[in-house]
C-alpha positions in Angstrom: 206.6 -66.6 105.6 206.3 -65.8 109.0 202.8 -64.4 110.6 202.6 -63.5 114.6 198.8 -63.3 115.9 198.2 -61.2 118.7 194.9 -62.6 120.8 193.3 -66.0 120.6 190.3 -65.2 120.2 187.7 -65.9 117.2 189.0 -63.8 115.0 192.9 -64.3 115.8 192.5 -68.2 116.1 190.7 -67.5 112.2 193.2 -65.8 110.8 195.9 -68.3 111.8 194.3 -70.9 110.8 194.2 -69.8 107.5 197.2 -68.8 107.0 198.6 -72.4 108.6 196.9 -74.0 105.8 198.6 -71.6 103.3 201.9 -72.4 104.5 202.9 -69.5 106.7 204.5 -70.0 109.8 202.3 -69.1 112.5 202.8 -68.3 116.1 199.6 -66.8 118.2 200.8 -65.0 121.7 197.5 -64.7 124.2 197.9 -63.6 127.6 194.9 -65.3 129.3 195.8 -69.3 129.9 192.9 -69.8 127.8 192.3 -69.6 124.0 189.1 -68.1 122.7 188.4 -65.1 124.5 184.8 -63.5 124.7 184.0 -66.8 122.2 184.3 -69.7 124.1 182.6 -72.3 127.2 182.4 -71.7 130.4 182.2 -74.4 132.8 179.7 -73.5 135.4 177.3 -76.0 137.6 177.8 -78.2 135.0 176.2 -76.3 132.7 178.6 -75.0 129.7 178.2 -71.3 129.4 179.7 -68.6 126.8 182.5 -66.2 128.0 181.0 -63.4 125.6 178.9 -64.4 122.5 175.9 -66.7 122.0 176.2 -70.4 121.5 174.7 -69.2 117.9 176.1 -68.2 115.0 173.7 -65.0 113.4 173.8 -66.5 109.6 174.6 -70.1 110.8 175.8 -73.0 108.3 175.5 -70.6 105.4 176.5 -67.5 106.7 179.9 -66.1 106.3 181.8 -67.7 109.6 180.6 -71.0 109.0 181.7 -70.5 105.1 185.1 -69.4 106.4 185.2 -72.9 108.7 184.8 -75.1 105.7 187.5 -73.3 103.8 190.0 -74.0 106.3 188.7 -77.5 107.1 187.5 -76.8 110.8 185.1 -80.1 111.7 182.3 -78.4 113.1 178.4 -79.6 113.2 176.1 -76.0 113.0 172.3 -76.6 113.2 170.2 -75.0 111.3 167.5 -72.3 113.7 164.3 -73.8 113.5 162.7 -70.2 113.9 162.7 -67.1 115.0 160.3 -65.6 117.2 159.1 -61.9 118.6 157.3 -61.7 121.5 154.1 -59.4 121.1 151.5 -57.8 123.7 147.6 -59.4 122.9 144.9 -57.3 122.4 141.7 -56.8 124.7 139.3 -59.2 123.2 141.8 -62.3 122.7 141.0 -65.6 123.9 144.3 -65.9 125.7 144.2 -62.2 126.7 144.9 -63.4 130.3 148.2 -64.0 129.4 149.4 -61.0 128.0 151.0 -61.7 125.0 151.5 -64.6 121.9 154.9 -65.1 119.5 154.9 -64.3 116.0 157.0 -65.2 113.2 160.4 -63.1 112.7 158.7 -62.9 108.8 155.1 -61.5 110.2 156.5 -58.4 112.4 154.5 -56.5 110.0 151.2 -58.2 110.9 151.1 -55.4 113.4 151.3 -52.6 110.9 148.2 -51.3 109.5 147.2 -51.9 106.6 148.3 -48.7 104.8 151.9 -49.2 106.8 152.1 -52.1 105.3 151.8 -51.5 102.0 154.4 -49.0 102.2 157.0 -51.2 103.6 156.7 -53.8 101.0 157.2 -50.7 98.5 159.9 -49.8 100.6 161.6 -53.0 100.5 161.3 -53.6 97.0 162.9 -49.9 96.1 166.0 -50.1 98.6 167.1 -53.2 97.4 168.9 -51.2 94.5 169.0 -47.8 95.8 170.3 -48.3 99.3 169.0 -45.3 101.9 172.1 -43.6 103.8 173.6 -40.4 105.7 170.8 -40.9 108.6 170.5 -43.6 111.6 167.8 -46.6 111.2 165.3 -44.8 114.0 165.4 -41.5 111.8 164.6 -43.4 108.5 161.7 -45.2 110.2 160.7 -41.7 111.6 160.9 -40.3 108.1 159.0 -43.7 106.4 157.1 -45.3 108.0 156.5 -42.9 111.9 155.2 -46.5 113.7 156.0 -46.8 117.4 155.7 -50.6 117.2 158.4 -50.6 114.3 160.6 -48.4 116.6 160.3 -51.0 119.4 160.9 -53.8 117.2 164.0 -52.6 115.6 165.3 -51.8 118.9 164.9 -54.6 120.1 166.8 -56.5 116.8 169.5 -54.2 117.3 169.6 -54.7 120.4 170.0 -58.5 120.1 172.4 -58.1 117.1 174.4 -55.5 117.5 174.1 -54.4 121.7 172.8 -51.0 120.0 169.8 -48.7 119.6 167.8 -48.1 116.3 169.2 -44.7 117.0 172.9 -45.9 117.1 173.0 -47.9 113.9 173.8 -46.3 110.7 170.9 -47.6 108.2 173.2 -48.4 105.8 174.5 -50.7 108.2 171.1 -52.7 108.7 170.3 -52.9 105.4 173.5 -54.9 104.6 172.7 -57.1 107.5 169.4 -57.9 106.1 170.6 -58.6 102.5 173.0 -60.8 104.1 170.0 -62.6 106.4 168.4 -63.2 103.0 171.1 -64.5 101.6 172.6 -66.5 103.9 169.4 -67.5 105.9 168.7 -67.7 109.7 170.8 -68.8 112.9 172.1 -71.6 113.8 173.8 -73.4 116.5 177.6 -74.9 116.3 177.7 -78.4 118.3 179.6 -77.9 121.7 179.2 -74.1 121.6 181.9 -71.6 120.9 184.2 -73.9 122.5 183.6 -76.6 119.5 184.3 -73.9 117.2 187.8 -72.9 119.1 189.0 -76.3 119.8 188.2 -77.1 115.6 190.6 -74.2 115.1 193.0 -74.9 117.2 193.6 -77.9 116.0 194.4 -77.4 112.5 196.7 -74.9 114.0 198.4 -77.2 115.7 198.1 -79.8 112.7 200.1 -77.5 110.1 203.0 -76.8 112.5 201.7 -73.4 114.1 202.1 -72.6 117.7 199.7 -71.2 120.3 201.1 -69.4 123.1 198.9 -69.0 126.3 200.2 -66.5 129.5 201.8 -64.8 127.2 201.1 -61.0 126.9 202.5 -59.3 124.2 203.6 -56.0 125.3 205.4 -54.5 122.0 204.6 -54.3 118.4 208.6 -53.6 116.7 208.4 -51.3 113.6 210.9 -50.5 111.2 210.7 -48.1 108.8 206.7 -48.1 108.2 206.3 -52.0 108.3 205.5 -54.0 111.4 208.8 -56.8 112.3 207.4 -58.7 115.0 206.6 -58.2 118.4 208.0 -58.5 122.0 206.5 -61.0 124.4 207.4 -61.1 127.7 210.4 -59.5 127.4 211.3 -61.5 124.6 211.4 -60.3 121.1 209.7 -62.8 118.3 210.5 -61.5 114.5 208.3 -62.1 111.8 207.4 -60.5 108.2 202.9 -60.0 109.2 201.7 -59.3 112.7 197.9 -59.3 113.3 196.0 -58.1 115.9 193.2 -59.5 117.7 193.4 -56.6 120.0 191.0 -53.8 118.4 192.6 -51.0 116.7 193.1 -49.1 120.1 194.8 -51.8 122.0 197.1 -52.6 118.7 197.9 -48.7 118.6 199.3 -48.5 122.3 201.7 -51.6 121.6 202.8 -49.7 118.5 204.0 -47.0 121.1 206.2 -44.0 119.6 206.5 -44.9 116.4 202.7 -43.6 116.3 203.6 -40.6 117.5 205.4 -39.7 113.8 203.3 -37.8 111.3 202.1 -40.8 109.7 200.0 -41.7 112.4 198.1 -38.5 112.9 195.4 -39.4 111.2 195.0 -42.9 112.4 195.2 -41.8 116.0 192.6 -39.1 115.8 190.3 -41.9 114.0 190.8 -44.1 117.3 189.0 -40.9 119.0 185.9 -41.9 117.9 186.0 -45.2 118.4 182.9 -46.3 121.0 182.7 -49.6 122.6 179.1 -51.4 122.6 178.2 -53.0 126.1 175.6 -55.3 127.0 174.7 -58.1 129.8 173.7 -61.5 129.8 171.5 -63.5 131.9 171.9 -67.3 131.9 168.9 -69.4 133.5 168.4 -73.1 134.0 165.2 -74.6 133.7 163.8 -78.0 134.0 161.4 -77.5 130.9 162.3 -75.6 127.8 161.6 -71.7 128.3 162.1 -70.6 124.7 160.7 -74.0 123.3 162.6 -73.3 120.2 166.7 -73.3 119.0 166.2 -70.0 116.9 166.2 -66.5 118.9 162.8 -64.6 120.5 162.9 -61.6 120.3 161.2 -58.6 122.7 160.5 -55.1 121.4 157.9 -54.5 124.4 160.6 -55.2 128.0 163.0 -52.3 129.1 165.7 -53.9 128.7 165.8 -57.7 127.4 166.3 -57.7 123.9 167.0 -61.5 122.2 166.9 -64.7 124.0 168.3 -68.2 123.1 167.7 -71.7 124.3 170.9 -73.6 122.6 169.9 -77.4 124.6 167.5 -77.4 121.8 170.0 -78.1 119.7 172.8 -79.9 122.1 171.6 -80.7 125.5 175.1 -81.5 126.1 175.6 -77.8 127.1 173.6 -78.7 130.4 173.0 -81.2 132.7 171.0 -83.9 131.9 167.2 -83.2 131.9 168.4 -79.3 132.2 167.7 -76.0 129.8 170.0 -73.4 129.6 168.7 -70.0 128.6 170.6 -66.9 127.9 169.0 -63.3 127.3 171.1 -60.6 126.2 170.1 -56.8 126.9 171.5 -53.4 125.4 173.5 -51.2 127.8 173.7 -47.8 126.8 176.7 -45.9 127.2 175.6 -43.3 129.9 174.3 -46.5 131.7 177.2 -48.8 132.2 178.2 -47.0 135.6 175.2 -48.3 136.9 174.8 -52.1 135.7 173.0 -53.1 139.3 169.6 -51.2 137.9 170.1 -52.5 134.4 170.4 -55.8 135.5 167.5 -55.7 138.7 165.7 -54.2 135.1 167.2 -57.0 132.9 165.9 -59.6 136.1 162.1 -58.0 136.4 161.9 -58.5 132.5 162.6 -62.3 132.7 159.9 -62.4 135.0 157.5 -60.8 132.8 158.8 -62.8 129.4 158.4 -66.2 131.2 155.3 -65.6 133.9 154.7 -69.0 135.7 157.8 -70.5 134.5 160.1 -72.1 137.3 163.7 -71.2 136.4 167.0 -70.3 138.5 169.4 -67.8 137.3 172.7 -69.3 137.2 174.9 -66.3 135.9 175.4 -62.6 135.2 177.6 -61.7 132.8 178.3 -58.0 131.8 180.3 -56.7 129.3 181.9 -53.2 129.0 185.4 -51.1 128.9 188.3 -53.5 128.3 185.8 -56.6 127.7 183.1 -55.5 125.8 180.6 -56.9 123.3 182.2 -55.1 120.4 185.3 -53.0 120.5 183.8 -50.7 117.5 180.1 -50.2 117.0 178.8 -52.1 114.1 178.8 -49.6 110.9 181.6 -47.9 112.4 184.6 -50.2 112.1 187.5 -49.2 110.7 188.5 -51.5 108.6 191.7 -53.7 109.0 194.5 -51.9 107.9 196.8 -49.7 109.9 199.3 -47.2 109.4 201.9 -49.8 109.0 202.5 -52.1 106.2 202.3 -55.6 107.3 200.1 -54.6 110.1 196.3 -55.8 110.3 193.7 -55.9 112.8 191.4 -58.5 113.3 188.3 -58.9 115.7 184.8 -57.5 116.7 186.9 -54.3 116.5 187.2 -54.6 112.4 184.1 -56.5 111.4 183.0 -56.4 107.9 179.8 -54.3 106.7 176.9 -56.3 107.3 177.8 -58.7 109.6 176.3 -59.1 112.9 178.8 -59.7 115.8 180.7 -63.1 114.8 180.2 -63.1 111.3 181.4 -59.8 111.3 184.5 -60.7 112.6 184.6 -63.9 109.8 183.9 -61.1 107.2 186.9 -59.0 108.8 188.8 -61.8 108.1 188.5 -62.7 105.2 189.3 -59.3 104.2 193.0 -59.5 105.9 193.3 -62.9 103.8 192.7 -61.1 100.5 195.1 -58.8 101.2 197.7 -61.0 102.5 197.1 -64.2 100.4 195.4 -62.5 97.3 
């Protein structure tokens, strides 16, 4: 059987893969001369950055990505997180006052609760864990729980980190998959060479069971024939096969499906793509000659204006700097009305740093934003479409079809795995 992927990124390179190993004939088309998209190393100062995502996988060597790498027989080394931190103000009357704040265990973000707060969230945990709250936003069911300003900040700030959303963005449904799913699959964790190690794993199995990858190759067509997707047409050129899948988002894959959307069949699909909303976010990279972060997990800040998460991966592989070098990434939440004006979010993003790391010698080495045609998800988590399209033999794959529950990457490797039921059974 023949398979055409559209995109080379993580969750195209996935899906081919895959299907390579079942036996499919596999061709992957990406217009960029590189493979792995917003998930993979940039070469900067010596210092190997990510072109979109973390060097971390959310659920790491349990979690549903790294599952899906050991299925297909990608050699990749994922570290464990030590920990995971938030970042917390210090009370008038502490020691280390002076300083301004200490970090807490992920697990003991309650510890700022009172008492009577507390109790109710451990109630509240125990009861939702069969009868799942929905219809309302995670800020509103806070609001209606437990009406805590400090849990407001703290869950913006996760969401922020996770998802490049607001508390007040994220279905609560949504959430409380993603925490079943941090239970069950445990913390982060860090691949070995970054998201570069992960691509170049893929890419070679690929390559190993006869597939083909394409770079400079934009494919501008998808052909359809009577309902079912045929193959595509790539610079100029068309390439038949019996499954095409798109890396693309559903949007992007609906424009190179062209008029044979415009039939009745696809009325319903198109006014879906109306309601599709990009996330956008920005990322700060720093170098350091001491750690910053002093751990390989994420820290957390509910109480900056903008920073949400921050990771130091040379805990894990100094190869991603320069020898005796840290490199430090923080990602912060753009909101929607705010992405015309990124210089203030960043100069914001910038005066946080200084207040998260006081003291701390570092240089920022790069600014990464990510918004429109590159953002950090193509469909707000909770509000993916799932992979199907109007068109049999049609699927999309990507941060733009995520799976419920997964956060950012192993949402895509949940999205994926979904297309492989449906393809391989």
């Amino acid at each position: 059987m023949k398979t055409i992927v559209i995109g080379a990124g993580l969750g195209g390179l996935l899906s081919a893969a895959r299907l390579s190993k079942a036996g499919h004939e596999v061709e992957v088309f990406e217009r960029l001369p590189v493979t792995g998209g917003r998930f993979t190393n940039l070469n900067y100062k010596g210092f190997q950055l990510s072109s979109g995502a973390f060097h971390m996988l959310p659920s790491g060597p349990g979690g549903p990505l790294a599952l899906f790498l050991k299925e297909v027989g990608a050699s990749v080394n994922i570290v464990r997180s030590e920990m995971t931190t938030v970042r917390v103000p210090l009370k008038k009357g502490n020691p280390d006052y002076v300083k301004g704040f200490k970090d807490i265990s992920f697990n003991d973000f309650h510890s700022l609760l009172s008492y009577k707060d507390r109790m109710k969230i451990a109630l509240l945990i125990v009861s939702t864990r069969k009868n799942r709250p929905s219809g309302s936003t995670l800020h509103a069911w806070i609001k209606s729980q437990v009406n805590d300003e400090w849990l407001i900040k703290f869950a913006d700030s996760f969401c922020g980190w996770a998802l490049s959303l607001k508390s007040n963005e994220v279905p609560v449904e949504e959430v409380f998959e993603i925490i079943e799913n941090m239970y069950r699959f445990g913390g982060p964790g860090v691949p070995r060479g970054g998201c570069k190690g992960i691509i170049d794993a893929l890419e070679a199995i690929i390559l190993a069971n006869g597939g083909e990858i394409h770079t400079g190759q934009e494919v501008s067509k998808i052909l359809v024939e009577n309902g079912k997707a045929t193959g595509i047409v790539a610079e100029g050129k068309n390439h038949e096969s019996d499954i095409v899948i798109s890396n693309l988002g559903h949007a992007a894959t609906a424009l190179l499906c062209g008029e044979a959307l415009s039939r009745e069949t696809g009325a319903e699909y198109l006014k879906m793509l109306e309601t599709l909303q990009p996330s956008a976010g920005i990322k700060i990279c720093l170098s350091a000659n001491e750690p910053l972060v002093g751990h390989s997990g994420v820290l957390l800040t509910p109480y900056t204006r903008r920073i949400n998460g921050i990771n130091e991966v040379t805990q894990v592989d100094p190869s991603l700097a320069p020898p005796g070098k840290h490199l430090t990434m923080c990602h912060q939440y753009v909101a929607p009305e705010n992405v015309r004006n990124l210089e203030s979010e960043i100069e914001m993003g910038l005066a946080d740093v200084k207040d998260i790391f006081p003291g701390k010698r570092y240089e920022v080495l790069l600014i990464q934003s990510y918004h429109d045609e590159w953002p950090v998800n193509r469909a707000c988590s909770g509000t993916d479409p799932g992979n199907e399209t109007p068109f049999s033999g049609l699927y999309v794959v990507g941060d733009g079809a995520k799976g419920k529950g997964g956060i950012e990457v192993e949402g895509v490797a949940l999205g994926v795995v979904s297309v492989m039921g449906k393809i391989l059974g």
